[in-house]
C-alpha angles and dihedrals in degrees: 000000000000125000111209100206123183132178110249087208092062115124130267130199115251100231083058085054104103112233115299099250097044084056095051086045082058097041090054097043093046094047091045089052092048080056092060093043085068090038102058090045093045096048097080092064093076106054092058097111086048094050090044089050093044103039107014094236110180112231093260088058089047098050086042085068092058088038098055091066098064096043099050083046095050081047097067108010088112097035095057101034090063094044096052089048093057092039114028138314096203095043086047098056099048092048088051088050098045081053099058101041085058109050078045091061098040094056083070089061094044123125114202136358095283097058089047087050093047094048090045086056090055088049089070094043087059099052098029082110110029107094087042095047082046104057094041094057098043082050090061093056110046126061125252100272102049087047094102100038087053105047087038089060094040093047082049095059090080099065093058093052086050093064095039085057097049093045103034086046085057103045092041100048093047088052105036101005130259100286088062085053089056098048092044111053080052117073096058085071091058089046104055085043089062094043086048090051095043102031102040130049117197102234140134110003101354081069110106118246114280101175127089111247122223093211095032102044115091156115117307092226080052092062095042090054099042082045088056106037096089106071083200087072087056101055086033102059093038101052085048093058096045092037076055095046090068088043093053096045095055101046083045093035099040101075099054097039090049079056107044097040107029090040088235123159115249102250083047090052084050095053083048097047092044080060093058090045096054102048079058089064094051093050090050094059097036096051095044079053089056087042097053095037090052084045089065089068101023118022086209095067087086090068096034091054088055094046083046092055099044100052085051081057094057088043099046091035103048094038087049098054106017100043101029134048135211112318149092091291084052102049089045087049091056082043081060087047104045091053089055105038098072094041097103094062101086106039087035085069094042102059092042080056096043086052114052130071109277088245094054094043093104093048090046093055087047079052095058087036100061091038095049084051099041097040104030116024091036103040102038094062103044093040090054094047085050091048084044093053097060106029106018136268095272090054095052090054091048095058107023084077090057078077087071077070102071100024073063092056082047086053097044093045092045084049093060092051095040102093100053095038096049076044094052094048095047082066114089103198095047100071089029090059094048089046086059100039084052091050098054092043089053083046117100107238 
């Protein structure tokens, strides 16, 4: 089995660029539609309290329907990546968000916990791609200098739709129910699919690539190898997914607890959870900024700001749920946290870039990718309803951040390897010696 890799950042010549406008009408569509992609796997959050009192799900079942999502999308982030680059970006994208819309609309028609389960499920197989089959995209239609502020804007978007789901799940199924919230979160998604297959055709430079590429085109052991060569990828990619599992667990955890243990109403635990949320966005942004900035003087301060963050995680987090209890300093205290915990996303992607050889970049991100979801978003919301279960929700929010800990050793180990690795990979013969050395190897004699 071959794997054909490209770097979505290669350079395009600027006659194959589509017109400038039609480029920024894709860019918009595409971003609003990665906002309802959050969106549609945040809402259920907060309709926990709803789905305890009508079914009587225990904590572990509850976590498990935010948790689905991202395993179904680690799953088949790579599949289907690869899949959408050899058929068709745009027809992908509007099949995946066809996909999604649907199994969003059809939770609200689900019966019992099982059908919910099984619809939340569809909902990641919908999206697995999306983000990939996005960038890429986007990265076919801009020239080469505008490339980072695009796809950073269009990653971002995430994060937004992450606070509208949390917020608009928790309004809507306080007012109509949350089978109304369900149904209507998910129409927009519908929507924006008709307007991509009507609005934009897939020509020129947006086709996905059909040619076979020297650099790209090899063994699939010999990804895997070159993936796996820098020990930097490896610490890297494991102190991103458990810094992720905290954040997962409180954007999944924070609803129900503001309303078990404030007393509020669910649609006002929602308004304060999209808080939370959002000052997760901000801290995203402003700690990638210090990153970069350090980085200027020492490369390994992409790897020290996020130690750094994610030991203020362990101290604010568990301080927050395991010394205080409910109250304005504890709720201060989540607000710290909050700021901290996502401020590994942005220089995280950056050294698993800086690392890799140019022609693996997309694949690695596919890499990080697969183990932040598999890792982080499943694992954070489903360990925490066990540990809920058991000892009590307050006590699964005190000791899930004692995982920032270790994703802080990851950070500090990839850090000592950083410099040689990012080295090693600046240097074009080296990996192309070692691809044809692979090929021949692979050759009948």
């Amino acid at each position: 089995m071959h794997v054909t890799s490209h770097d979505a950042g290669a350079e395009i010549a600027e006659h194959e660029l589509p017109p400038r406008r039609h480029a920024w009408f894709v860019f918009a569509v595409l971003m609003l539609l990665m906002v309802i992609d959050y969106v549609d796997r945040q809402v259920v959050v907060s309709m926990f309290p709803h789905l305890k009192q009508e079914w009587g799900l225990t904590d572990r079942q509850l976590g498990s329907l935010a948790s689905i999502v991202s395993v179904v999308v680690a799953l088949g982030t790579v599949p289907l990546s690869l899949l959408a680059d050899r058929w068709s970006r745009v027809r992908s994208i509007v099949l995946m968000a066809v996909v999604w819309s649907l199994a969003t609309i059809a939770c609200a028609f689900a019966r019992d916990y099982g059908q919910l389960l099984a619809a939340r499920g569809l909902i990641g197989l919908g999206e697995a791609a999306y983000g990939s089959a996005g960038a890429a995209l986007l990265a076919s239609i801009f020239p080469a200098r505008q490339r980072g502020a695009v796809l950073g804007a269009f990653l971002g978007a995430g994060l937004v739709g992450s606070v509208a789901g949390v917020v608009l799940g928790g309004i809507v199924a306080e007012h109509w129910g949350w089978r109304a919230g369900f149904g209507i979160v998910g129409v927009p998604g519908l929507l924006l699919a008709a307007l991509v297959w009507f609005a934009v055709r897939e020509r020129g430079a947006m086709a996905a690539p059909r040619t076979r590429e020297t650099a790209g085109d090899m063994a699939l052991g010999a990804v895997v190898r070159q993936l796996l060569r820098p020990r930097t990828v490896v610490y890297t990619c494991l102190g991103a997914g458990l810094q992720l599992l905290v954040v997962s667990t409180v954007w999944a955890w924070t609803p129900s607890y503001f309303n078990r243990y404030y007393g509020l109403a669910p649609d006002a635990a929602a308004l304060r959870t999209g808080l939370v949320v959002l000052l997760g966005a901000v801290g995203s942004i402003a700690w990638s900024l210090l990153a970069d900035r350090l980085a200027r003087r020492d490369g390994r301060a992409r790897l020290y700001v996020p130690a750094l963050v994610a030991v203020l995680t362990t101290v604010f987090m568990c301080g927050a749920f395991g010394l205080l209890g409910p109250g304005r300093t504890q709720f201060l205290l989540i607000l710290a946290g909050a700021t901290v915990m996502t401020g590994t996303i942005g220089a995280v992607a950056a050294v698993v870039i800086d690392v890799v050889n140019p022609t693996l970049r997309a694949t690695a991100a596919a890499v990080l990718s697969l183990t932040q979801n598999l890792l982080g978003l499943a694992a954070g919301p489903f360990l925490a309803g066990a540990l809920s279960d058991r000892y009590g929700l307050p006590f699964a929010l005190s000791v899930v951040p004692l995982c920032c800990l270790l994703a802080a050793g990851m950070f500090v180990c990839a850090a000592r390897s950083y410099a040689a690795d990012r080295q090693r990979a600046a240097t074009p013969a080296a990996p192309r010696i070692e691809f044809a050395r692979n090929r021949l190897a692979e050759e009948p004699t």
